[in-house]
PAZAPA-4460 file (N, C-alpha, C; in steps of 0.05 Angstrom, whole numbers, plus 32768, in hexadecimal, padded with zeros to 4 digits):
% residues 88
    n_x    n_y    n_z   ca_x   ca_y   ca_z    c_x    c_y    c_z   seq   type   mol
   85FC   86D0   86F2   8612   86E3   86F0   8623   86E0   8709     1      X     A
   8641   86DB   8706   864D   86D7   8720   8657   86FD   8725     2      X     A
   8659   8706   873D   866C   871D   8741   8674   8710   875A     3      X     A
   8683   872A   8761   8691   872B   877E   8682   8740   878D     4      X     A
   8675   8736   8799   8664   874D   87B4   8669   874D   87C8     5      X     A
   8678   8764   87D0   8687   8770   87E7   8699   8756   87F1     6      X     A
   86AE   8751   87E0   86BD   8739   87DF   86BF   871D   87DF     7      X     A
   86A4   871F   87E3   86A3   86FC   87DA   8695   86F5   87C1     8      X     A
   8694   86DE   87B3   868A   86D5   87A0   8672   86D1   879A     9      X     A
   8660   86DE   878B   8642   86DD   8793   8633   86D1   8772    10      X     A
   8622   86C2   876F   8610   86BB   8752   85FB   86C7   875C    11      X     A
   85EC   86DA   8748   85DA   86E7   8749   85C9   86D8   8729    12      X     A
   85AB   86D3   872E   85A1   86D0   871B   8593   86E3   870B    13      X     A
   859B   86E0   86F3   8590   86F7   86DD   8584   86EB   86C9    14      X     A
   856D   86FA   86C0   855F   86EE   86A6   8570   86EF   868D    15      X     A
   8585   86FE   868D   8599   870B   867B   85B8   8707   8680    16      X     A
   85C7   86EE   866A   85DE   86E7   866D   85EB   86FF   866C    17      X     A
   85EC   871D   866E   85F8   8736   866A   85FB   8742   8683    18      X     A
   85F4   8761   867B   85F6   8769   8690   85D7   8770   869C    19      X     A
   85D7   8773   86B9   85C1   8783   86C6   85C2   8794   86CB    20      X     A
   85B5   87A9   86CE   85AB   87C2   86DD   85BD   87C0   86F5    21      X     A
   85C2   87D9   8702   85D2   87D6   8726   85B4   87D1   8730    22      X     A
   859F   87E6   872F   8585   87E8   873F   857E   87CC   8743    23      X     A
   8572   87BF   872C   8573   879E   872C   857D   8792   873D    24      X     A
   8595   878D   873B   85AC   877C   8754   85A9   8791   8769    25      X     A
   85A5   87AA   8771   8598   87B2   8793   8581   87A5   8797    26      X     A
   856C   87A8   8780   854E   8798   8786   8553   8781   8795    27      X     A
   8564   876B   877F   8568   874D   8780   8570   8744   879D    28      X     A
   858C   875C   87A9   8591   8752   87C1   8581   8763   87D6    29      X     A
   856F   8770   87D4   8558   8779   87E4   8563   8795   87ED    30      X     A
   8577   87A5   87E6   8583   87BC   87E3   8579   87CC   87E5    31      X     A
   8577   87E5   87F0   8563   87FA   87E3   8582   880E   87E5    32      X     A
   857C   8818   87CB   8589   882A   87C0   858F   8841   87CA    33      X     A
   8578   884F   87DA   8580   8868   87DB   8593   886B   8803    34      X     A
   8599   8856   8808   85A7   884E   8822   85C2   883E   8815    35      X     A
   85C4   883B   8804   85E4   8833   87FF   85FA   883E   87ED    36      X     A
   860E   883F   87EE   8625   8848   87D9   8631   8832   87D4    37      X     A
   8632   8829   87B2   8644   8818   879C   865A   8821   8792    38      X     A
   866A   880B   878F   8680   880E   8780   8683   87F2   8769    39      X     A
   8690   87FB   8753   8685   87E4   873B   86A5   87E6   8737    40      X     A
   86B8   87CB   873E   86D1   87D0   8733   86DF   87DE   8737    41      X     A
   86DA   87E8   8750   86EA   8800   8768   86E3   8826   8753    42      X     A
   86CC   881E   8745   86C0   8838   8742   86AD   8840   874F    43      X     A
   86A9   885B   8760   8690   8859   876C   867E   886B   8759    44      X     A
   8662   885C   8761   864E   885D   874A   8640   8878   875B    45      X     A
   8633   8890   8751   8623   88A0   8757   8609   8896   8757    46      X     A
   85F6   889E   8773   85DE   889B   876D   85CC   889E   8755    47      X     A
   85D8   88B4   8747   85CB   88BC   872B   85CA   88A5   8718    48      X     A
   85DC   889A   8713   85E2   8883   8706   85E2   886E   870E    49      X     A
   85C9   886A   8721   85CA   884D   872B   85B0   883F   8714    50      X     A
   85A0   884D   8707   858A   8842   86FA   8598   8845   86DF    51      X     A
   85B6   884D   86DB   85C2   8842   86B3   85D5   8838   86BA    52      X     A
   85E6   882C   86CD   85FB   8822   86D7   85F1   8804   86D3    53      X     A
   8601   87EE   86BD   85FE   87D1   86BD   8617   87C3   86CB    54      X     A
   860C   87AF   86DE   861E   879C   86F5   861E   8780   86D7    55      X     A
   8636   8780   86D4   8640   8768   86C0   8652   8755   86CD    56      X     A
   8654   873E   86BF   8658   8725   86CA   867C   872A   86D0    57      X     A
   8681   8723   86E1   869D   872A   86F5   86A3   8745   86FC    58      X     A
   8692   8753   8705   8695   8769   8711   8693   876C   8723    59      X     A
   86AA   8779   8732   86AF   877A   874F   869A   878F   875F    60      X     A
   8688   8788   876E   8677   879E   877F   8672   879E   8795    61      X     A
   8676   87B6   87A3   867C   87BF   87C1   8665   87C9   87C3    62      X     A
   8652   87CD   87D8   863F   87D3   87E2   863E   87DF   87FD    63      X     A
   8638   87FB   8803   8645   8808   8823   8626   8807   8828    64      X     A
   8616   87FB   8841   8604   8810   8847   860C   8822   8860    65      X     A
   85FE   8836   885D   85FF   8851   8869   85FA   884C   8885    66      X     A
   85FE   8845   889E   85F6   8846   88BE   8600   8860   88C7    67      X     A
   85E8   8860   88DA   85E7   8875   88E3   85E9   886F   8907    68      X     A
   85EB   8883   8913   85DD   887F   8930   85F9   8891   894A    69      X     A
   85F1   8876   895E   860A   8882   8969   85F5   887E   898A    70      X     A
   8611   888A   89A3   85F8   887D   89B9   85F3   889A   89C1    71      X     A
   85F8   88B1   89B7   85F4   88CC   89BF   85FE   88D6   89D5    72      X     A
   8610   88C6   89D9   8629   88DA   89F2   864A   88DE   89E7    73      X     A
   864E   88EF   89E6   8669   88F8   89DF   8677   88EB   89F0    74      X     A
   8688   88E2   89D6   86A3   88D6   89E0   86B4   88E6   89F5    75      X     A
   86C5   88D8   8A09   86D8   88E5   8A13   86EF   88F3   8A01    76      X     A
   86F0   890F   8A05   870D   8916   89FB   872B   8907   8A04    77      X     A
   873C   8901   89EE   8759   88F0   89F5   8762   890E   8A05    78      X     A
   8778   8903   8A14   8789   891A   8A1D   87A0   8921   8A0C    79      X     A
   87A5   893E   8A07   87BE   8945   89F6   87D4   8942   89FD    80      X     A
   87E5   8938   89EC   8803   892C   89F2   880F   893E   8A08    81      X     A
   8802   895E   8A03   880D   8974   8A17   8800   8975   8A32    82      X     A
   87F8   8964   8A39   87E0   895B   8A57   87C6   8970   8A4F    83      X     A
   87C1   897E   8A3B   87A5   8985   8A3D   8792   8972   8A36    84      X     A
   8775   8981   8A35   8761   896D   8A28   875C   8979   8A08    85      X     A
   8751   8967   89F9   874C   8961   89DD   875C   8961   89C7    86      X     A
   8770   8956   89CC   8789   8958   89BD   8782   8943   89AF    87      X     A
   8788   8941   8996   8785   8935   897E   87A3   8921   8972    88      X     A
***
């Protein structure tokens, strides 16, 4: 099956000249599901519907995973155009 994954051109092999499952193609590219958000053709797919949702042959799919973190010190406030602090 050829798609487009997160913009480039990808062949994914399927036992099935159709369509696959989304879950499948997370399995296939080692994905785990419940850390990413899809979009199928600039639709984004709900978690609910990731186990009846079929990825068919030229379908465009975006894949976000979720990061988290950060170094746990607050940023410096910018100064306000009016010389105070936290001006936005």
């Amino acid at each position: 099956m050829r798609l487009t994954l997160n913009g480039k051109p990808r062949e994914i092999d399927t036992s099935d000249s159709g369509a696959m499952p989304l879950l499948a193609l997370l399995d296939a590219l080692e994905v785990n599901p419940k850390l990413v958000a899809v979009a199928i053709n600039g639709d984004v797919i709900s978690k609910s519907e990731f186990a009846t949702v079929r990825v068919c042959d030229g379908d465009a799919i975006e894949i976000v995973r979720m990061v988290g973190g950060g170094s746990g010190t607050p940023l410096p406030l910018a100064p306000s155009p009016t010389g105070g602090e936290g001006g936005l």
